[in-house]
N, CA, C and O of each residue as an XYZ file, in Angstrom:
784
protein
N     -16.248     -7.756     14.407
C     -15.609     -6.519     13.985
C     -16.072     -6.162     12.580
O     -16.207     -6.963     11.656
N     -16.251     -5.119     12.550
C     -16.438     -4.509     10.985
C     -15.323     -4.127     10.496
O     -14.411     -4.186     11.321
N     -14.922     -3.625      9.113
C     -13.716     -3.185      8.328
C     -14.154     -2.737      7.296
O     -15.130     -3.154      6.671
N     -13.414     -1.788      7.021
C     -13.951     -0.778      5.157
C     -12.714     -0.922      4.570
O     -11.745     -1.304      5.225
N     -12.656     -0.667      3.460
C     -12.074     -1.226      2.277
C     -12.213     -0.040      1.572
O     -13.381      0.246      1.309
N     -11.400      0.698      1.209
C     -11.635      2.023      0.100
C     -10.853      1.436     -1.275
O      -9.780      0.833     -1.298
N     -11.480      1.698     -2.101
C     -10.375      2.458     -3.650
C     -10.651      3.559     -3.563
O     -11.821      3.861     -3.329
N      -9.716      4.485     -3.713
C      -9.807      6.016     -3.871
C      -9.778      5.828     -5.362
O      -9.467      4.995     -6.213
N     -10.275      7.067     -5.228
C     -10.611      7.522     -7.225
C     -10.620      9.266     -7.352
O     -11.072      9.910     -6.405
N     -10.220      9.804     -8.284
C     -10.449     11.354     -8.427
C     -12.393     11.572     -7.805
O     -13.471     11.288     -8.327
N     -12.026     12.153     -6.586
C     -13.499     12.663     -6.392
C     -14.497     11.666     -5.897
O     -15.717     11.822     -5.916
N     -13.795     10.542     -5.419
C     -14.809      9.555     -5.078
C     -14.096      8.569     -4.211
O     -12.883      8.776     -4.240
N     -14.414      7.646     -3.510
C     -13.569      6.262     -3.423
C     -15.000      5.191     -3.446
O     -16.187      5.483     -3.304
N     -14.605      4.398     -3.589
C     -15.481      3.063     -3.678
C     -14.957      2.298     -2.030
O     -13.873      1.987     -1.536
N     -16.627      2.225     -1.522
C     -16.069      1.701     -0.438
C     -16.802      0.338     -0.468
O     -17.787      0.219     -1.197
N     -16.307     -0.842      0.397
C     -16.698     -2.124      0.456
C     -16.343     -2.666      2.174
O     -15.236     -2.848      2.680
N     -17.788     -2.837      2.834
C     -17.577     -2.846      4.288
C     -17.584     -4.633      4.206
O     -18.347     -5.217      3.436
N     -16.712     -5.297      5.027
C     -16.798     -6.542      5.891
C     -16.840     -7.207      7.241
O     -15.898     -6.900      7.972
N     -17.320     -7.664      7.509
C     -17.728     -8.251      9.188
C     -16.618     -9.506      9.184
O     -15.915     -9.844      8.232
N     -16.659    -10.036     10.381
C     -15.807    -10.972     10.623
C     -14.455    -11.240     10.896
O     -13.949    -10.931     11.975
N     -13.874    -11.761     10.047
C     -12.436    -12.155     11.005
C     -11.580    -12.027      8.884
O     -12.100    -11.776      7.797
N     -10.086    -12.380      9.341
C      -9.232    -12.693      8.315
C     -10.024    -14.043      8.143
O     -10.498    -14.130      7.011
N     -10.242    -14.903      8.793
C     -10.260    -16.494      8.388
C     -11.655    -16.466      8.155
O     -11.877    -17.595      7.717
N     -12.731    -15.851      8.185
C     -13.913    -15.715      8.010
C     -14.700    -14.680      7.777
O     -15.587    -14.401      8.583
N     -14.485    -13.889      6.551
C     -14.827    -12.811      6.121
C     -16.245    -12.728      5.550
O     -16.451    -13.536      4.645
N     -17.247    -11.947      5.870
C     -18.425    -11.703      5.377
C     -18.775    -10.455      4.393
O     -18.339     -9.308      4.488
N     -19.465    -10.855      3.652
C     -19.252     -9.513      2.967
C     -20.452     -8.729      3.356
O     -21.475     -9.411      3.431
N     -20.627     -6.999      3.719
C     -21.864     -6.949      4.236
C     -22.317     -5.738      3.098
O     -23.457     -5.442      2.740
N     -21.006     -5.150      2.666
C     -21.777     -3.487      1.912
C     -21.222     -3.039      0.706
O     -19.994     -3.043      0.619
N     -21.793     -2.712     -0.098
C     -20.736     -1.834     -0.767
C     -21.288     -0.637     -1.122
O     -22.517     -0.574     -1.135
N     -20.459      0.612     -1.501
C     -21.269      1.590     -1.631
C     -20.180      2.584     -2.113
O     -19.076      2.366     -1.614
N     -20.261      3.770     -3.093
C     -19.512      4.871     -3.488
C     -19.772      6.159     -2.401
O     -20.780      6.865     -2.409
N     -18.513      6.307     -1.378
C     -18.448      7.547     -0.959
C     -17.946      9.192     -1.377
O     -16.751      9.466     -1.273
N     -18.630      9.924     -1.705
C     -18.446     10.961     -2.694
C     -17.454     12.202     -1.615
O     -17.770     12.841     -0.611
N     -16.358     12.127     -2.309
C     -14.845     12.899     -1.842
C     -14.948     14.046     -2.472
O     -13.878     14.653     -2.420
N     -16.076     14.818     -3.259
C     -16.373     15.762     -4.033
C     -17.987     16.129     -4.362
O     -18.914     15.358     -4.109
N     -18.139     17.483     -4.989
C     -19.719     17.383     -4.842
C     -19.721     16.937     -5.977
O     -18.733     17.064     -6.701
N     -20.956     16.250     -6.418
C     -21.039     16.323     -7.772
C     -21.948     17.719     -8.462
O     -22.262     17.781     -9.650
N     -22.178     18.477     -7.725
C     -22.772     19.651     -8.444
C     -21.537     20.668     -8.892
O     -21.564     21.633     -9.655
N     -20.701     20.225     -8.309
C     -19.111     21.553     -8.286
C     -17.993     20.443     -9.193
O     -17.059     19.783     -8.738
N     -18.501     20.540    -10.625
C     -17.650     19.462    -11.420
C     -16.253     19.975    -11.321
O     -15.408     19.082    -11.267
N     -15.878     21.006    -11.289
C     -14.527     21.211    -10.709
C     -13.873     20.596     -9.499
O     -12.670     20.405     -9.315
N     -14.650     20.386     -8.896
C     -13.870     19.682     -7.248
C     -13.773     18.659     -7.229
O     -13.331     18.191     -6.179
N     -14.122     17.681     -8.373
C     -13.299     16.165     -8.733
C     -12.224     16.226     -9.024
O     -11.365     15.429     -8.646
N     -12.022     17.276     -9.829
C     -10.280     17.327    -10.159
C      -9.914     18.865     -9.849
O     -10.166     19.765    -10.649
N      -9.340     19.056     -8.697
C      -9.168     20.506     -8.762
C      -8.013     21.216     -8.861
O      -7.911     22.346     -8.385
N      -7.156     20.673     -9.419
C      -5.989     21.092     -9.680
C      -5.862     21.534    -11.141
O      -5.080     22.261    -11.753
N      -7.332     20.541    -11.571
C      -7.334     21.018    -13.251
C      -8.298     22.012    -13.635
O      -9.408     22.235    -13.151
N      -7.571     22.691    -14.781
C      -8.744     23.861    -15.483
C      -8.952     23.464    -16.480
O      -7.981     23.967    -17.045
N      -9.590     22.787    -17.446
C     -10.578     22.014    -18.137
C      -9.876     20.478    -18.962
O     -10.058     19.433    -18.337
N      -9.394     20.419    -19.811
C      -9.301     19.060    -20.301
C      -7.486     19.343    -20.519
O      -7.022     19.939    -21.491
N      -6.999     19.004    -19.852
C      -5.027     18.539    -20.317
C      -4.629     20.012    -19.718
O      -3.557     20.565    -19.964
N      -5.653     20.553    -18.901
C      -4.604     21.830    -18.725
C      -4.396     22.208    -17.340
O      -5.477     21.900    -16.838
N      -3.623     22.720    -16.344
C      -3.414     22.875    -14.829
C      -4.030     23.677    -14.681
O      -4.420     24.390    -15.606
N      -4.337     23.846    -13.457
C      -5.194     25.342    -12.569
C      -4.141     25.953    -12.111
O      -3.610     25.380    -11.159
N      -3.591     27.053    -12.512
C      -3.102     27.835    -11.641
C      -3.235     28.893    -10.673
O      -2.359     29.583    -10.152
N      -4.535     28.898    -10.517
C      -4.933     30.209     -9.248
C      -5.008     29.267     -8.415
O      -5.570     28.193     -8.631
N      -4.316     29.665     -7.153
C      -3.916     29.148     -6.012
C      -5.608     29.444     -5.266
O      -6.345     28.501     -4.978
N      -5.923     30.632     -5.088
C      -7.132     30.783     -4.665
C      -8.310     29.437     -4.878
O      -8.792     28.633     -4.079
N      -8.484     29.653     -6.356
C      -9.314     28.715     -6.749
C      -9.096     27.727     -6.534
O     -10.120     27.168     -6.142
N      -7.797     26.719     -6.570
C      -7.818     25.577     -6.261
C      -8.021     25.231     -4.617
O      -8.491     24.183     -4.174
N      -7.501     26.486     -3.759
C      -7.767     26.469     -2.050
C      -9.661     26.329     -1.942
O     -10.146     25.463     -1.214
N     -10.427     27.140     -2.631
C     -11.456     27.091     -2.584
C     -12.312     25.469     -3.071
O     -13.289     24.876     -2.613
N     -11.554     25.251     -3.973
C     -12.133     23.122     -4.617
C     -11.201     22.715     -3.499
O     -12.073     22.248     -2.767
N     -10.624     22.626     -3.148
C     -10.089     21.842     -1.979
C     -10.919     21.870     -0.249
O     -10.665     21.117      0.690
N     -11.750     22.796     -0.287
C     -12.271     23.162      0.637
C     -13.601     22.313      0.689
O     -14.096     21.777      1.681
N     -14.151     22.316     -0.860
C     -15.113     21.996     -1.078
C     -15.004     20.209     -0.776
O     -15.957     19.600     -0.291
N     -13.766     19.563     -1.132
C     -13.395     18.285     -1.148
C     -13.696     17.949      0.524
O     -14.496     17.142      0.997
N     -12.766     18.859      1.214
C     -12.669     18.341      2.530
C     -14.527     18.254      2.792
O     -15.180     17.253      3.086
N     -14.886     19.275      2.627
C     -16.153     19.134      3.124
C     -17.226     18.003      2.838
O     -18.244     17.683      3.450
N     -16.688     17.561      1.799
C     -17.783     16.376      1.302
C     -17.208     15.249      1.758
O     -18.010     14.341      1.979
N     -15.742     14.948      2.031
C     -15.656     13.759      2.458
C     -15.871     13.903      3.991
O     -16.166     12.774      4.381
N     -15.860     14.837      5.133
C     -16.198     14.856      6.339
C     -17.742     14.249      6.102
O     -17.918     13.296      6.860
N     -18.339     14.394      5.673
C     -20.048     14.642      5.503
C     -20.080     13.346      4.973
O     -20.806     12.699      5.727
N     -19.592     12.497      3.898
C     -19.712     11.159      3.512
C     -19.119     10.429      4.607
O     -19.869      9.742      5.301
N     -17.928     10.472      4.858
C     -17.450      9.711      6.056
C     -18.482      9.419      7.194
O     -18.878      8.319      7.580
N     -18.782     10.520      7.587
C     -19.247     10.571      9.259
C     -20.456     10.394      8.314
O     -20.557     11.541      7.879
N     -21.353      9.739      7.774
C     -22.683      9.665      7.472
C     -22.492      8.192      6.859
O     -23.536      7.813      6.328
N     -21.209      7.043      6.769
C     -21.051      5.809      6.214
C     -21.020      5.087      8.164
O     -21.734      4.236      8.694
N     -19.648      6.075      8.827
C     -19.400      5.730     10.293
C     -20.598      5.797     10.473
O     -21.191      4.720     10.517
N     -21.197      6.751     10.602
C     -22.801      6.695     12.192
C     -23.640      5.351     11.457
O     -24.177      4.530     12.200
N     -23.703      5.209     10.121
C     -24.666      3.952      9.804
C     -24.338      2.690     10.648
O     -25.068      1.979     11.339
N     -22.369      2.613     10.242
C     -22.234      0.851     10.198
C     -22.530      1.010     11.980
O     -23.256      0.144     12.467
N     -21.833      2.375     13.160
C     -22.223      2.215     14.059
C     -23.524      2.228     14.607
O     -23.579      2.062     15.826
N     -24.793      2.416     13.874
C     -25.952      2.635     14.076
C     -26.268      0.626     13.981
O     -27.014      0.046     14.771
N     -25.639      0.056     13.058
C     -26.463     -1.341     12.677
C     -25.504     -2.109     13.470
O     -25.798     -3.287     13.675
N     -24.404     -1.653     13.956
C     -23.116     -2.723     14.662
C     -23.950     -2.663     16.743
O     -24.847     -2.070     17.341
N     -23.194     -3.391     16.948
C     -23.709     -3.425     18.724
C     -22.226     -2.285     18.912
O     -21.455     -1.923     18.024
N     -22.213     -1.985     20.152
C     -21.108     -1.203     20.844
C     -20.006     -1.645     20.366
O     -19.323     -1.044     19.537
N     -19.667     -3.096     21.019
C     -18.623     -3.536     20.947
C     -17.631     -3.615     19.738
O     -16.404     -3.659     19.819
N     -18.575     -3.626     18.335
C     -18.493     -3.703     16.917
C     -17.939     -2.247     16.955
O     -16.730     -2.045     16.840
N     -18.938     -1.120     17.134
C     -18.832     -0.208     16.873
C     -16.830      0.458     17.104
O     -16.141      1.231     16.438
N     -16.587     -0.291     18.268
C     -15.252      0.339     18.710
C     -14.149      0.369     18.207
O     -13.188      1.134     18.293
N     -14.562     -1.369     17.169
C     -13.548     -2.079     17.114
C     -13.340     -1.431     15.089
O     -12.484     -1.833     14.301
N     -14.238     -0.584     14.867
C     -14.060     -0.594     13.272
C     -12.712      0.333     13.131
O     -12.380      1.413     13.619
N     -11.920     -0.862     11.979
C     -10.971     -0.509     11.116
C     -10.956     -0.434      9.505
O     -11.695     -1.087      8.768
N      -9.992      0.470      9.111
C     -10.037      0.614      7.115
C      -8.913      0.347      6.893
O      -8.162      0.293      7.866
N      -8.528      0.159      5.940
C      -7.909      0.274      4.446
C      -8.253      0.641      3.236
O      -9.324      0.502      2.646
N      -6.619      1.432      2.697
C      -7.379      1.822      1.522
C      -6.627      1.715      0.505
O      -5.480      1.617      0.943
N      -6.619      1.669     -0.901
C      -5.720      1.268     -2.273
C      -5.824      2.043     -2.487
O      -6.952      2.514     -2.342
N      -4.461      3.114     -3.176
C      -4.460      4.181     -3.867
C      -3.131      3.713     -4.637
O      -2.217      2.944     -4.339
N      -3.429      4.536     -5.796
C      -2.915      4.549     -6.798
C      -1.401      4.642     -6.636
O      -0.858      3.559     -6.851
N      -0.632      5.557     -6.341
C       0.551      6.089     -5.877
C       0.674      6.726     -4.300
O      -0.279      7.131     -3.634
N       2.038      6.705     -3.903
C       2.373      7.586     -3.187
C       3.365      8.819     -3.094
O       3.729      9.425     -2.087
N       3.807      9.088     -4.833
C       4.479      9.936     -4.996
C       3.919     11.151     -4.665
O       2.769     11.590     -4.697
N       5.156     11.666     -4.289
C       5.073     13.122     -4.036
C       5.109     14.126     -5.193
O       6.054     14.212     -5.977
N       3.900     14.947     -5.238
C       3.678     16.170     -6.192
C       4.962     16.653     -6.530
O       5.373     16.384     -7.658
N       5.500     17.153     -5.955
C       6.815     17.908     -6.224
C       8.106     17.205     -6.680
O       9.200     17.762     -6.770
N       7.796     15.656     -7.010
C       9.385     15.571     -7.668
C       8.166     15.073     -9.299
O       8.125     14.010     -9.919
N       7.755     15.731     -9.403
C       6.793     15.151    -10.836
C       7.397     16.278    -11.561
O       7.570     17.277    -10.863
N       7.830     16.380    -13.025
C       8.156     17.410    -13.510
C       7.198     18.326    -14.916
O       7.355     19.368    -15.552
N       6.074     17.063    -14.867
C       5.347     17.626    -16.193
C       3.996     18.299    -15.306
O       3.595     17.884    -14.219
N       3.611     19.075    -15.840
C       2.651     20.047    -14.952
C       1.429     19.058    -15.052
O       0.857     18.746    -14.007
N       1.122     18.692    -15.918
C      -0.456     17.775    -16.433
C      -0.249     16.264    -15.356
O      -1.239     15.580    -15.098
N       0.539     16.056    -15.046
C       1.088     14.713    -14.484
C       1.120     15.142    -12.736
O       0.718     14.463    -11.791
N       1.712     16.432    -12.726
C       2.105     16.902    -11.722
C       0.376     16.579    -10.754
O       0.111     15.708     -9.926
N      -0.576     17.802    -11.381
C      -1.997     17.925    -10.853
C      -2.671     16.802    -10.597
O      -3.397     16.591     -9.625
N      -2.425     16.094    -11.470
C      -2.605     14.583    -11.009
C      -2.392     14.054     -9.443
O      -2.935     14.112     -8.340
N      -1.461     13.612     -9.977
C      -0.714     13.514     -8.095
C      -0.788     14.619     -6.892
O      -0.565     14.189     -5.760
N      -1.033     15.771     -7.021
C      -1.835     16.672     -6.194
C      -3.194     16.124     -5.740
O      -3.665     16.452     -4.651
N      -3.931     15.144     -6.724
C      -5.286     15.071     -6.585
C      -5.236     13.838     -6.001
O      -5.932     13.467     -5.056
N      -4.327     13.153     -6.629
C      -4.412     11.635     -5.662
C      -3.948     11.497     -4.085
O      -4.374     10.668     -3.280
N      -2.942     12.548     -3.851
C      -2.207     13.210     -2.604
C      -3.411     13.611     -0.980
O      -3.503     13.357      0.221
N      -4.233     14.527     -2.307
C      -5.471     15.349     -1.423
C      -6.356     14.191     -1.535
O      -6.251     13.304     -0.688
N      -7.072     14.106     -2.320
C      -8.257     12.218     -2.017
C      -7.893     11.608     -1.116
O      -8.694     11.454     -0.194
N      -6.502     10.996     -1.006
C      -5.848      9.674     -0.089
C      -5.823     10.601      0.908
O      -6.530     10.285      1.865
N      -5.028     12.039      1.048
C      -5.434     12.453      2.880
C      -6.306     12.722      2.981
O      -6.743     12.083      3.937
N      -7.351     13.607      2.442
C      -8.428     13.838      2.788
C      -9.304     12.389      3.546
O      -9.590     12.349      4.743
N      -9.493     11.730      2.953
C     -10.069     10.432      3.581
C      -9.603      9.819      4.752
O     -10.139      9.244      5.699
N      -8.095     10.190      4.322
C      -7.286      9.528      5.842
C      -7.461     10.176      6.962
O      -7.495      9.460      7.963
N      -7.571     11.201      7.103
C      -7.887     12.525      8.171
C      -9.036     12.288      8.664
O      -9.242     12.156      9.870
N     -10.238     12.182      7.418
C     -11.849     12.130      7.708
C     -11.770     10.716      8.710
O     -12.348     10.555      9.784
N     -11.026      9.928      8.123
C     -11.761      8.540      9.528
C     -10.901      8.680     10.789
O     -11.205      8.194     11.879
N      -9.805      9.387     10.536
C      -9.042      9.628     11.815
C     -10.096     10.519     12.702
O     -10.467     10.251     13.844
N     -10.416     11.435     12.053
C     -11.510     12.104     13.028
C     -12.429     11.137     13.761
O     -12.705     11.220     14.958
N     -12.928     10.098     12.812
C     -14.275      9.426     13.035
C     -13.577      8.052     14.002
O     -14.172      7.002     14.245
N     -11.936      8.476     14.521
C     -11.224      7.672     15.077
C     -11.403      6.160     14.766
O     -11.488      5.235     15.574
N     -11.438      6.123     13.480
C     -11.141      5.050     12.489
C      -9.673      4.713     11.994
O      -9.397      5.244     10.919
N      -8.797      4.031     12.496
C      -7.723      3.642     12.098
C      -7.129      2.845     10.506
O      -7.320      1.684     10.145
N      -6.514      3.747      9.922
C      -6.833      3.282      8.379
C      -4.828      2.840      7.934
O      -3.937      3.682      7.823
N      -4.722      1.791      7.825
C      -3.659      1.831      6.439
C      -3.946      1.966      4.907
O      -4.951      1.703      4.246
N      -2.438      2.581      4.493
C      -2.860      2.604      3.030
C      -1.969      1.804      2.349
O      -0.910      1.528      2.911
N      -2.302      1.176      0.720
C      -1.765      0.392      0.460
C      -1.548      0.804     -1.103
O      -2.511      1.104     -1.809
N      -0.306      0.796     -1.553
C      -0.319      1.228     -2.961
C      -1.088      0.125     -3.977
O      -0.852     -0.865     -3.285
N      -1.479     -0.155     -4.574
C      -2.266     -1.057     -5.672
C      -1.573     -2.014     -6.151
O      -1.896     -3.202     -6.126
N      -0.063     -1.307     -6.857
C       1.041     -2.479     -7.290
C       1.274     -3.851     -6.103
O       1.290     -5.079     -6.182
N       1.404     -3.011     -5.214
C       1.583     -4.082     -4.032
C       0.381     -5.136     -3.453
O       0.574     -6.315     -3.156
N      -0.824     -4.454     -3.374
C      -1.594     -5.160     -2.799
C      -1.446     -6.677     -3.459
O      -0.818     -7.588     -2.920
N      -1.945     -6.747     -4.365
C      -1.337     -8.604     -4.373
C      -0.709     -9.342     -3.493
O      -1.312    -10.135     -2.770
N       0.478     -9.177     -3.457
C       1.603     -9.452     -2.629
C       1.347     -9.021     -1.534
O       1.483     -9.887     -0.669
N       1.107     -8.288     -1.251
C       0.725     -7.386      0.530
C      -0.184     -8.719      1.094
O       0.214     -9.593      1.864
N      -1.637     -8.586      0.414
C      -2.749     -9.510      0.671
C      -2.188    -11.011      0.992
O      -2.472    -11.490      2.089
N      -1.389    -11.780      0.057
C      -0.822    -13.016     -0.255
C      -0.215    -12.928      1.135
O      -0.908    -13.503      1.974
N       0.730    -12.447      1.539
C       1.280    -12.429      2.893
C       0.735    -11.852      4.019
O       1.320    -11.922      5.100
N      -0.425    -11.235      3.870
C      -0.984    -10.518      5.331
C      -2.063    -11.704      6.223
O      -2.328    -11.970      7.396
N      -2.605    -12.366      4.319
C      -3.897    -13.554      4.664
C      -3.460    -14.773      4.668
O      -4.214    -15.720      4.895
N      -1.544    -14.980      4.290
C      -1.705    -16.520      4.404
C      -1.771    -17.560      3.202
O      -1.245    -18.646      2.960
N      -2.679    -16.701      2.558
C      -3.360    -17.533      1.230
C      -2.332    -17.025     -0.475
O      -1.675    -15.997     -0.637
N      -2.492    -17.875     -1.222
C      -2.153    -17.650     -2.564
C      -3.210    -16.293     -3.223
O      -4.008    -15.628     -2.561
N      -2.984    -16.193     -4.339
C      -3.121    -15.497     -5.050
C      -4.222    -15.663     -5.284
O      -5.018    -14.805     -4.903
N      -4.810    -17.093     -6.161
C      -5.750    -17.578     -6.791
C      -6.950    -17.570     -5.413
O      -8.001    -16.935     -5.506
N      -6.582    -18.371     -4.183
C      -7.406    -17.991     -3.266
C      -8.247    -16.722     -3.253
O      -9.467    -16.589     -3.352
N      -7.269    -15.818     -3.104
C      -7.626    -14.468     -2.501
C      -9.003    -14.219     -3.539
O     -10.141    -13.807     -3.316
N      -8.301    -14.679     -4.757
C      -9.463    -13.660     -5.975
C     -10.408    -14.776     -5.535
O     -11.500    -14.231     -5.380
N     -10.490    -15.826     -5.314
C     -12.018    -17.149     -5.670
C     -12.880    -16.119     -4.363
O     -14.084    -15.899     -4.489
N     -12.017    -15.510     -3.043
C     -13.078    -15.189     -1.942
C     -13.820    -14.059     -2.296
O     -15.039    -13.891     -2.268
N     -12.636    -13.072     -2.740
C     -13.243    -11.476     -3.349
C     -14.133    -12.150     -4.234
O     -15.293    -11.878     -3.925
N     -14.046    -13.047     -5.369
C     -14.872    -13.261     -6.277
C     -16.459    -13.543     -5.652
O     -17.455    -13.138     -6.252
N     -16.525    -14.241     -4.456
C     -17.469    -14.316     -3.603
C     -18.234    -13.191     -2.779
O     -19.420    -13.212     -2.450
N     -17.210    -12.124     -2.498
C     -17.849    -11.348     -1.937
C     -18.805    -10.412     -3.049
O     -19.769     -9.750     -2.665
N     -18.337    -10.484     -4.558
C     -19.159    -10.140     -5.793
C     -19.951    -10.613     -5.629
O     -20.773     -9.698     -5.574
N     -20.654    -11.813     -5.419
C     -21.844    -12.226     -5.758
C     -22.626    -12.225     -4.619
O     -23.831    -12.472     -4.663
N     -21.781    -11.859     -3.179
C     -22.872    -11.812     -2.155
C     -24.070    -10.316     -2.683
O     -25.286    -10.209     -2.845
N     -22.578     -9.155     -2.828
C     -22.894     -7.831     -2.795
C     -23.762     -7.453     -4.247
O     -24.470     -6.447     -4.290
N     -23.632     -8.291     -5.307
C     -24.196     -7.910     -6.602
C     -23.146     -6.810     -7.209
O     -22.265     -6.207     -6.596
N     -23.581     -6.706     -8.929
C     -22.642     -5.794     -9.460
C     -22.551     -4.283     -9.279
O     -23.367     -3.755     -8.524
N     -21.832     -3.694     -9.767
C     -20.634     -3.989    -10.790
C     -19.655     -4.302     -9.689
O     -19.600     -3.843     -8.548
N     -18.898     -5.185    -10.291
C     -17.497     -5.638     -9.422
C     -16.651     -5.475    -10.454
O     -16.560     -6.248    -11.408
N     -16.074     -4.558    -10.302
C     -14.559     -4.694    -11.005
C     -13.537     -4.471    -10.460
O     -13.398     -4.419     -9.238
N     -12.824     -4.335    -11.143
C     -11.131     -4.123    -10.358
C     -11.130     -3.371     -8.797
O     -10.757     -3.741     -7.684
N     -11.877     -1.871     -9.447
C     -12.115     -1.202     -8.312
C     -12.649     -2.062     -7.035
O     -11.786     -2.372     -6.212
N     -13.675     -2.380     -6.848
C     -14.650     -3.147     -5.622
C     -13.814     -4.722     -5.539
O     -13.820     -5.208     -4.408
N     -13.527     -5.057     -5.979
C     -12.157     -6.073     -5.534
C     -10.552     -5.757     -4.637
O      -9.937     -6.369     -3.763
N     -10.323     -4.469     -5.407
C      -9.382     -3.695     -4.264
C      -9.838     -3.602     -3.114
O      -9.477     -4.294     -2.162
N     -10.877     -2.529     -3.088
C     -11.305     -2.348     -2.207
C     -11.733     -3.554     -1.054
O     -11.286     -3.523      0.093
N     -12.538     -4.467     -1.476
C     -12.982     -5.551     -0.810
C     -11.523     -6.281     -0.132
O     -11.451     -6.644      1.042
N     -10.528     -6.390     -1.026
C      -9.761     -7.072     -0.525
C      -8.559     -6.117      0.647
O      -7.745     -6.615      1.424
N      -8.857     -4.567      0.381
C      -8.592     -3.975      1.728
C      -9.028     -4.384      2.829
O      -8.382     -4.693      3.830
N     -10.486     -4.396      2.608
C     -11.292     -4.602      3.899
C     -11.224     -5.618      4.374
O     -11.505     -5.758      5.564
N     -10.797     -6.742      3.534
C     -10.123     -8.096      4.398
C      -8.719     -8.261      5.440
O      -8.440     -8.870      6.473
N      -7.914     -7.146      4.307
C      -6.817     -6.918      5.381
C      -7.256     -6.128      6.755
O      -6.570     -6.316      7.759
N      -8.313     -5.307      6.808
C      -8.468     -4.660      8.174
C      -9.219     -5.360      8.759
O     -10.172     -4.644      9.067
N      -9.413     -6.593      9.195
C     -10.442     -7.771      9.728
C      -9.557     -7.867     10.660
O      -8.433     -7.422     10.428
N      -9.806     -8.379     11.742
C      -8.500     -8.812     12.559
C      -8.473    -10.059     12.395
O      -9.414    -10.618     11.831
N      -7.139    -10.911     12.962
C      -6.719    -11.940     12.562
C      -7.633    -13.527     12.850
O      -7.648    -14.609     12.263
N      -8.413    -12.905     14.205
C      -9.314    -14.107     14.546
C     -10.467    -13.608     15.405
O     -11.325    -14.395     15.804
């Protein structure tokens, strides 16, 4: 079985693919899937109009939101057709995700506008992506960040210190940069392994 592993990020997520099982995890990929263009520097953050300040044309932000969906359909379904292009059938059927995001608050009980757009953006990233593999009938949980520790510790069985020595391994299969980000992520993609 294969499994992806997202960190979402404003305009991006970091993805980290694994083969194998919970008890025998391989590390096979890592790679940044772009949730935004990078030619349309507005559609990384599109709720914002330049540095600390909100967008308020509804238009404009419908239009960067448009632009979002479109790039993560197009990254998605161009990460799917690979791993199913290099997986056999059977692989192919069986791929599952996870993904770490930041929060799951809801936009609307936020009361500071600069804080607010924020969470609009983390809201739209985390569905947008979630939608895109649902299409690509990719079955995804999401996992808030605070938790994953604890989530991981009880989903795999293993301690704490474990978990990081394997992620720490899957760093050196995949090469750098490994940071926080590609460790989340990686250690999503362990939770979507199946159990054996």
């Amino acid at each position: 079985m294969t499994a992806l592993g997202f960190r979402v990020k404003s305009g991006y997520a970091i993805a980290v693919v694994l083969g194998g099982s919970r008890a025998a995890p391989k590390a096979i990929e890592r790679r940044i899937v772009e949730l935004s263009d990078p030619n349309v520097a507005e559609s990384k953050q599109p709720y914002h109009h330049g540095f600390f300040k909100t967008e308020e044309d509804t238009r404009e932000i419908a239009r960067r939101v448009g632009i979002v969906k479109r790039c993560a359909k197009r990254s998605v379904a161009d990460l799917v057709s690979q791993l199913e292009r290099e997986a056999s059938a059977e692989r192919s059927r069986s791929l599952r995700a996870a993904m770490v995001v930041g929060s799951l608050i809801d936009p609307a009980r936020v009361g500071n506008p600069h804080i607010r757009a924020h969470a609009h953006e983390g809201r739209l990233f985390r569905t947008v992506l979630e939608d895109t593999l649902r299409a690509q009938r990719v079955v995804c949980d999401v996992i808030v960040e605070k938790q994953l520790s604890a989530h991981a510790s009880k989903a795999l069985g293993r301690s704490p210190a474990a978990i990081t020595r394997t992620v720490a391994a899957f760093g050196k299969t995949l090469g750098g940069p490994w940071r926080a980000e590609e460790k989340a992520a990686a250690t999503a993609a362990w939770l979507a392994l199946p159990r054996s």
